[in-house]
C-alpha positions as CSV (number, residue, x, y, z in Angstrom):
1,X,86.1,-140.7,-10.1
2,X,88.8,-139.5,-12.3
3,X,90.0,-136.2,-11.1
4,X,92.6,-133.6,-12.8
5,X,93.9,-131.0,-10.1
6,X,95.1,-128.3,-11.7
7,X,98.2,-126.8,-9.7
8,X,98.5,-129.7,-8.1
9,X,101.9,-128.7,-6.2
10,X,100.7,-125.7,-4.8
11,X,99.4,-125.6,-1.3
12,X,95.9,-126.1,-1.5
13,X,96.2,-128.5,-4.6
14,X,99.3,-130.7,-2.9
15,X,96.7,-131.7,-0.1
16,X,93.9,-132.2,-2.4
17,X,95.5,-134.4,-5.0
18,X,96.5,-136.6,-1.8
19,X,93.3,-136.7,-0.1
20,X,91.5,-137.6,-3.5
21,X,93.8,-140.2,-4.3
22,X,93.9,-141.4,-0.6
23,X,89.7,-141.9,-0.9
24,X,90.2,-144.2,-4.0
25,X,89.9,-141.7,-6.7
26,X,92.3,-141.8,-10.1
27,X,94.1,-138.6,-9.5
28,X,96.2,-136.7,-12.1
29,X,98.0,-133.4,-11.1
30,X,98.5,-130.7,-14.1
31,X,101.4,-128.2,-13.1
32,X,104.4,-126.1,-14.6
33,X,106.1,-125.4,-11.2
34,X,105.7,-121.7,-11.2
35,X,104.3,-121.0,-7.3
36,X,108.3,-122.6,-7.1
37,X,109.4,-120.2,-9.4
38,X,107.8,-116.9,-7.7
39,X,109.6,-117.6,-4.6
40,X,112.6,-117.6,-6.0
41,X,111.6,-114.0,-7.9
42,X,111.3,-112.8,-4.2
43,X,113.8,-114.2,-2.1
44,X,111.5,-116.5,-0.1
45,X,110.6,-120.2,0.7
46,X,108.2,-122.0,2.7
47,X,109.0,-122.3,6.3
48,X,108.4,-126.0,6.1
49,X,111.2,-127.8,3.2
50,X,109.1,-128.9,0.1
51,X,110.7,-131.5,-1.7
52,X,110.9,-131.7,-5.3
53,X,107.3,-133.1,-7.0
54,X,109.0,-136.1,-8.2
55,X,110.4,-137.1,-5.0
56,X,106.6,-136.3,-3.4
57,X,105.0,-138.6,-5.6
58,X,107.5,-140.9,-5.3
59,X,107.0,-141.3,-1.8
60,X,103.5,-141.1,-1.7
61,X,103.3,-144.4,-4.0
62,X,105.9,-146.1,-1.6
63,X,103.8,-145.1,1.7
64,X,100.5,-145.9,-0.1
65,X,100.8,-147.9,-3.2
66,X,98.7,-145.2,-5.2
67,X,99.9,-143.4,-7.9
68,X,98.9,-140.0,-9.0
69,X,99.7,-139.2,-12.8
70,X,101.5,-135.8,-13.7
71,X,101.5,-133.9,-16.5
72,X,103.7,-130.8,-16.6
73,X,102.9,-127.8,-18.9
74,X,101.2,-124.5,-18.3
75,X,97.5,-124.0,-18.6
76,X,97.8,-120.6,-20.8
77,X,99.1,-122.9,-23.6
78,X,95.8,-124.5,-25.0
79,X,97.3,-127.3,-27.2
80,X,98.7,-128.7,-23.9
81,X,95.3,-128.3,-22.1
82,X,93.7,-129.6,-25.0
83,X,95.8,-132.6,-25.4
84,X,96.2,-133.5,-21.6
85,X,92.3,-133.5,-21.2
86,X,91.6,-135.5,-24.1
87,X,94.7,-137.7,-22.6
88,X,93.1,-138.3,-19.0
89,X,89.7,-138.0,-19.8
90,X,88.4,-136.2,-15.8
91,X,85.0,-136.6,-14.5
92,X,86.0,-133.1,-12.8
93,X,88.6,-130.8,-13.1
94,X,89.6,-128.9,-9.7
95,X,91.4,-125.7,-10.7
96,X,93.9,-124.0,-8.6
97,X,96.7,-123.1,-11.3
98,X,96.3,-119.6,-10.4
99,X,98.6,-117.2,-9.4
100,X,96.6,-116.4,-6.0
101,X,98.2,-113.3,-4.3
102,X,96.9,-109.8,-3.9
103,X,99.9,-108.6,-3.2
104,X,102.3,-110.2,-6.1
105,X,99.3,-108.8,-8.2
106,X,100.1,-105.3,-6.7
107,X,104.1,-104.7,-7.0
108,X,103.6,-103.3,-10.5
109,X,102.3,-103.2,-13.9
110,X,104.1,-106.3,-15.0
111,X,102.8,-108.4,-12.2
112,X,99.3,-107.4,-12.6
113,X,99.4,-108.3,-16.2
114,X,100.9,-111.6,-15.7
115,X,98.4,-112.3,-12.9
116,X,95.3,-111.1,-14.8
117,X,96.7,-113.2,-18.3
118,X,97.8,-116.6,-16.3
119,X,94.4,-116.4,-14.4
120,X,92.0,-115.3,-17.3
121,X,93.5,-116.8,-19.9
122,X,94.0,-120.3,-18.0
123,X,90.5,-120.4,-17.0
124,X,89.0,-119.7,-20.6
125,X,91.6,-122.3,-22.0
126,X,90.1,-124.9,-19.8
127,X,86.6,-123.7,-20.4
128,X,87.3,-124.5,-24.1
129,X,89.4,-127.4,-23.5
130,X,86.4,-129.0,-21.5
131,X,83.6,-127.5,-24.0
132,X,85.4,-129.4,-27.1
133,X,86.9,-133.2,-25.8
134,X,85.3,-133.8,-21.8
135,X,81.7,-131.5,-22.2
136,X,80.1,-133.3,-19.5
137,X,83.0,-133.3,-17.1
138,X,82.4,-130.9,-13.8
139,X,84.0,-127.9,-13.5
140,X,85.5,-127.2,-9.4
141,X,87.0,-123.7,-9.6
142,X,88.5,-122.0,-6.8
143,X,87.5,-118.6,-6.1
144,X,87.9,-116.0,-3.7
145,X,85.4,-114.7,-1.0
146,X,87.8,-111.3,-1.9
147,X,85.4,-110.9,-5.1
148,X,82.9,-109.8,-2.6
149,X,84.6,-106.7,-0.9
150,X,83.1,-105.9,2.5
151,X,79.7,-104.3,1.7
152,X,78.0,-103.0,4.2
153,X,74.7,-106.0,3.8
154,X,75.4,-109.3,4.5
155,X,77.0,-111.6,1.5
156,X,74.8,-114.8,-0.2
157,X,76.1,-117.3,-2.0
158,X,76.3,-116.1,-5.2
159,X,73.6,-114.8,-6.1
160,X,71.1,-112.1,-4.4
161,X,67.4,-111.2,-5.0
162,X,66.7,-108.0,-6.0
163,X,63.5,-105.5,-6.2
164,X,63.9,-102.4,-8.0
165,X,61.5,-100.1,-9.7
166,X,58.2,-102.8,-8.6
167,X,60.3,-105.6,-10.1
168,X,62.4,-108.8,-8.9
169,X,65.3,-110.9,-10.0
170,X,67.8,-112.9,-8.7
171,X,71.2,-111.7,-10.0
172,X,75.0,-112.3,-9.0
173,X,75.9,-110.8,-6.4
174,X,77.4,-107.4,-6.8
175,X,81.5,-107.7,-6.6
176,X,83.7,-105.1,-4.7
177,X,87.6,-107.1,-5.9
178,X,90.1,-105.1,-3.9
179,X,93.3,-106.0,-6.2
180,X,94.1,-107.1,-9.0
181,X,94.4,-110.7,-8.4
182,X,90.7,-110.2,-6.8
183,X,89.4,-109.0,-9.9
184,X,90.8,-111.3,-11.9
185,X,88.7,-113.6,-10.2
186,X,85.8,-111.8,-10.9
187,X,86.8,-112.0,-14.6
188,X,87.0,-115.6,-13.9
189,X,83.0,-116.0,-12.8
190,X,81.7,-113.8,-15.4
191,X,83.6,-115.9,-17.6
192,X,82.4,-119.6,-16.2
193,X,78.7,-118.4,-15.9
194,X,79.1,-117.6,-19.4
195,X,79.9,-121.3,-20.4
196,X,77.7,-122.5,-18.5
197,X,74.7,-120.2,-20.3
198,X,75.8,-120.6,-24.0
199,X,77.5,-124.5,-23.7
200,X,75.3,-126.2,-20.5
201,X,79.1,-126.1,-18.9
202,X,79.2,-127.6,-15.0
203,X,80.6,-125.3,-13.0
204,X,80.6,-124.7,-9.5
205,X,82.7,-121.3,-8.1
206,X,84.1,-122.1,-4.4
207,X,84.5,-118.7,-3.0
208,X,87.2,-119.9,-0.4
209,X,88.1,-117.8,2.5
210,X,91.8,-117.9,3.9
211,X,92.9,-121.6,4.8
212,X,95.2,-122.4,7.6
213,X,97.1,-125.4,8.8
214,X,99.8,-127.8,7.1
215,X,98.2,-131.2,8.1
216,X,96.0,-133.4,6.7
217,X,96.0,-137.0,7.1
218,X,98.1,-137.9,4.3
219,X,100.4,-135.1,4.4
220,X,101.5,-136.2,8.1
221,X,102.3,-139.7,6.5
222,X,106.3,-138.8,5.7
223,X,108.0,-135.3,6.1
224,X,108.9,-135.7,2.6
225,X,104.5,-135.0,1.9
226,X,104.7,-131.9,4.3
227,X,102.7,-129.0,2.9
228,X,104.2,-125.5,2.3
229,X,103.9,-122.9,5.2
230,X,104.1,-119.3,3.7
231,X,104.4,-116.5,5.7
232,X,106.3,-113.5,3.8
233,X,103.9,-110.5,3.3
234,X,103.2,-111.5,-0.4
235,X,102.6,-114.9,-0.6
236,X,102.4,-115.8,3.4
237,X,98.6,-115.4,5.5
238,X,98.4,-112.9,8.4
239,X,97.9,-116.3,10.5
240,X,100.9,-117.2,9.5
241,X,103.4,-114.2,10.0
242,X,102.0,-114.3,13.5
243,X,103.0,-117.7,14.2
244,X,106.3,-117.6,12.7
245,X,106.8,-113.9,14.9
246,X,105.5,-115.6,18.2
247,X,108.0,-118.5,17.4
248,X,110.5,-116.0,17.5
249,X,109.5,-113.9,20.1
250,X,109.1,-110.8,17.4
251,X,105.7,-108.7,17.9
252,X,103.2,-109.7,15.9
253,X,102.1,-107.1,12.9
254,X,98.7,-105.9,12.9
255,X,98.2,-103.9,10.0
256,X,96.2,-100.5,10.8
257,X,93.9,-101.1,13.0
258,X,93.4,-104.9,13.0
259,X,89.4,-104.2,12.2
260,X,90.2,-106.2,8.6
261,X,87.9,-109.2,9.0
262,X,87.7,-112.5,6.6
263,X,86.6,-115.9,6.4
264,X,88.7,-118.9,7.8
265,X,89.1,-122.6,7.6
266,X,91.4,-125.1,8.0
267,X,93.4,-127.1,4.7
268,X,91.6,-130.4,5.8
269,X,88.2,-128.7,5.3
270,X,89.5,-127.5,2.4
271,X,89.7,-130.6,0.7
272,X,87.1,-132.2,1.9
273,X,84.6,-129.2,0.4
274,X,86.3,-130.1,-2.6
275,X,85.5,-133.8,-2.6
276,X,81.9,-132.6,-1.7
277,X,81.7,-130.5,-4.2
278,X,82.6,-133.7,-6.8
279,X,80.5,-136.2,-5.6
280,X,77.5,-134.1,-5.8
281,X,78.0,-132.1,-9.1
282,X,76.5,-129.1,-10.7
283,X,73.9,-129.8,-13.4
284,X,74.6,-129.2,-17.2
285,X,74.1,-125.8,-17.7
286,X,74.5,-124.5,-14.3
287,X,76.9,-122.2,-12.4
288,X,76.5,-122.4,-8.5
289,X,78.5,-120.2,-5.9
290,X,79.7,-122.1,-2.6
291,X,81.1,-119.9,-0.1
292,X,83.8,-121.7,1.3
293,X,84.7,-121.0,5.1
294,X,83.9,-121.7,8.3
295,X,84.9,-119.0,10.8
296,X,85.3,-115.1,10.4
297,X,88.2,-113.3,12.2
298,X,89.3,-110.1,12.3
299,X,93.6,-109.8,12.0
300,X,93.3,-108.5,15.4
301,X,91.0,-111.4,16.5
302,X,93.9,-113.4,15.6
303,X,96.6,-111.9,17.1
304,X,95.0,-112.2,19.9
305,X,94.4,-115.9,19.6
306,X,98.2,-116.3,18.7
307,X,98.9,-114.1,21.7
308,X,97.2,-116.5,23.8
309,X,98.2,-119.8,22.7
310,X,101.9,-118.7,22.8
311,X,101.2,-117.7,26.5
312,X,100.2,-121.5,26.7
313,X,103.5,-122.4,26.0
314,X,105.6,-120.1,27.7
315,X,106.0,-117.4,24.6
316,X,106.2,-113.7,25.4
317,X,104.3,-112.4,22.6
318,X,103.6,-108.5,21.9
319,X,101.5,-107.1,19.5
320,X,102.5,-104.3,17.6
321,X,100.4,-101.9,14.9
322,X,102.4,-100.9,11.6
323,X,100.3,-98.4,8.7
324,X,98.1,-100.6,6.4
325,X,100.0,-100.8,2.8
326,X,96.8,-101.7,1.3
327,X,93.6,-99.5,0.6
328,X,90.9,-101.4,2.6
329,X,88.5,-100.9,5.0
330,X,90.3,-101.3,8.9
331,X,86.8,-101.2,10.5
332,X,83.4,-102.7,8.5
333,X,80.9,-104.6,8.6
334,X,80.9,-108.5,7.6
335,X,78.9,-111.5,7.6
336,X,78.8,-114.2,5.0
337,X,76.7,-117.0,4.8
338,X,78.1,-120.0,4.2
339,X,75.2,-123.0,4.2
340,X,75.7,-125.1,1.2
341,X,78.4,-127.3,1.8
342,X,77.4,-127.4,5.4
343,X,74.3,-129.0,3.6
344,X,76.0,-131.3,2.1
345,X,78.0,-133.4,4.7
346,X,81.0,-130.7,5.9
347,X,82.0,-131.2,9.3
348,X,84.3,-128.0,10.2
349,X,87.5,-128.1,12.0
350,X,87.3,-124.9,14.7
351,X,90.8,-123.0,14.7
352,X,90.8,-122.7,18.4
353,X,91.4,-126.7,18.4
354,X,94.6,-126.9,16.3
355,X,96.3,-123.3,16.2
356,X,98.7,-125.1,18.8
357,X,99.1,-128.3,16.8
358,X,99.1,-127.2,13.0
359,X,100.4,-123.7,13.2
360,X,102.4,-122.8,16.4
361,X,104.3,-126.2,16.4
362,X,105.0,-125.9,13.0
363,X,106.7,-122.8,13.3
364,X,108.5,-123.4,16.5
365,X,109.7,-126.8,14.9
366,X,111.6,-124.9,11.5
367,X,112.4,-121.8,13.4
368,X,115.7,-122.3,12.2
369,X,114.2,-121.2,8.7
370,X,112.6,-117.8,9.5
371,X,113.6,-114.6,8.1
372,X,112.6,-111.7,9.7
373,X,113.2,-109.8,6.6
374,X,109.9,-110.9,5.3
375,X,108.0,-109.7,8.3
376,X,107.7,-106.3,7.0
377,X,105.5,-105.3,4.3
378,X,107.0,-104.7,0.8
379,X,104.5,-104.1,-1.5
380,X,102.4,-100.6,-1.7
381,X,98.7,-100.9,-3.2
382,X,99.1,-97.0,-3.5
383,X,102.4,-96.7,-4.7
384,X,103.0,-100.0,-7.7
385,X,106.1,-99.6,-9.4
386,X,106.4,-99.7,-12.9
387,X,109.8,-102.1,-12.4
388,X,109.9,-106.3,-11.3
389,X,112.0,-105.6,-8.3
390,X,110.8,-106.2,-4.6
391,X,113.4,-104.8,-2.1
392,X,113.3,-105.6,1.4
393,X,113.5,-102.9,3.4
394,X,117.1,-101.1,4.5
395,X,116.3,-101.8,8.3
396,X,115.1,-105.3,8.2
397,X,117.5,-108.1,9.8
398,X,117.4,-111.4,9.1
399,X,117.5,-114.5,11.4
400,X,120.5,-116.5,12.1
């Protein structure tokens, strides 16, 4: 197939654009390089190096003999949407050019706005761009199993059946965003399901849970291919943070409680649900929901995992608890179903079989790169500022 991923030099879109192209599809990636951008805003980089796109692709043509086209612009300008799609021509579009972080969304009225205009605004650009020049091509949009909340029933997929008042309907299911990067997501639904309604638009909404792990197949290939490896407190995963602490013998941060639980799965599930998802596509006119994930943890199930596994190798690791600097439940109730791409051919990776190899070696192996400084949480859902600035904290030290 020919497939545009949108973002394609971001973390979940670097590994997808290889695997896609790796399985014999003609892969293009759309990108303007901001995700490199934002880390330089706050002072941070990946734990593992990430080389510049041109030198990725590059190398991946020299390992593999593929290419994968690129076309660099910004998917809030529509001329440039307009004209790469009518350039490429995709059977599906995956779209991950997204700014995807609660917590940049947070830090203040300017980074809310951006998030909610680059995220909005992209998506209905595409939804236009596809409506006018590529109106049969298939719509893959990541979304967020954060749209949800954490109700107190368990989640569907999607959609819910309802009886009220001595009648029954099947709506979507109700949405509980808990920043404003979540909502924007929601925005982003409401908006596709539309499309799909009024222009018979193929969409289907991958309500991802957190991903984990740097290797896939192709990304182990060179170094130069590795896969970025956040773990500051805005960009970074809780999984994360704890392996780069345990690498350094720090304590790992559990945020209140630890009772916070989510959906899991590992990066080389994550593109193959995408894959899935485009070989078996939605039909015109219709908006399905996949909940993407394959495990729930809570963040103290997983310190404790990280606690053990470090034990495995020797590691002293502590766990210490630090006041929750967001406004969510510590302590709920949660259980998502997640069938459909079960259904259709996904065989999961477990995290209990490669937190040693994909995570804890990782960090251990750049070590050299962590800054303790980004351990501690920055950003205050109660208290957003009205300015751009994020400070680190007065007491934090940073790593030799």
């Amino acid at each position: 197939m020919k497939i545009a991923v949108l973002g394609g030099d971001g973390y979940c879109g670097w590994a997808t654009a290889l695997y896609l192209s790796n399985r014999g599809h003609s892969v293009a990636i759309i990108d303007n390089f901001v995700r490199r951008l934002w880390d330089h805003e706050l002072g941070v980089q990946s734990l593992t190096p990430i080389r510049p796109l041109a030198d990725r692709l590059k190398v991946w043509h020299e390992l593999t003999g593929k290419s994968i086209e690129l076309f660099v612009g910004d998917v809030t300008d529509y001329e440039f949407l307009a004209s790469t799609t009518r350039t490429f021509e995709p059977e599906a579009v995956i779209h991950f050019a997204e700014q995807r972080s609660a917590p940049y969304s947070m830090i203040d009225r300017n980074h809310a706005v951006g998030t909610q205009v680059n995220n909005v605004v992209g998506t209905l650009n595409l939804l236009f761009a596809l409506r006018e020049f590529q109106p049969d091509c298939h719509l893959v949009k990541l979304g967020t199993m954060g749209e949800y909340g954490t109700p107190n029933i368990d989640i569907e997929e999607g959609y819910i059946t309802i009886e009220h008042n001595g009648r029954k309907d099947v709506l979507p299911y109700p949405k509980q965003p808990g920043s404003f990067y979540h909502l924007s997501k929601v925005h982003d639904s409401h908006n596709m399901m539309f499309a799909c309604k009024i222009w018979g638009t193929r969409a289907t909404d991958l309500n991802q849970g957190v991903v984990y792990g740097t290797m896939t197949e192709e990304v182990a290939l060179d170094e130069a291919l590795i896969n970025r490896f956040d773990y500051d407190e805005v960009f970074g995963t809780v999984l994360n943070r704890f392996c780069a602490q345990a690498a350094l013998g720090h304590p790992l941060t559990v945020y209140g409680k630890g009772g916070q639980t989510r959906g899991f799965l590992d990066i080389r599930d994550t593109v193959r649900c995408v894959e899935l998802a485009c070989l078996n596509p939605a039909a015109r006119g219709e908006f399905r929901v996949f909940n993407q994930f394959t495990e729930q943890f809570s963040v103290l199930d997983l310190a404790h995992l990280v606690q053990n596994a470090g034990k495995q190798t020797g590691m002293k690791v502590e766990i210490d608890y630090l006041p929750d600097p967001r406004v969510e439940a510590e302590q709920h109730y949660f259980n998502a179903k997640h069938s459909k791409l079960i259904d259709l051919g996904l065989v999961p990776h477990f995290l209990s079989d490669s937190l040693l190899d994909s995570l804890i070696d990782i960090a251990v192996r750049y070590r050299d790169r962590i800054d303790t400084a980004l351990f501690l949480p920055r950003v205050n859902w109660r208290q957003a500022r009205n300015d751009r600035r994020v400070e680190k904290p007065a007491f934090a030290k940073t790593a030799p």
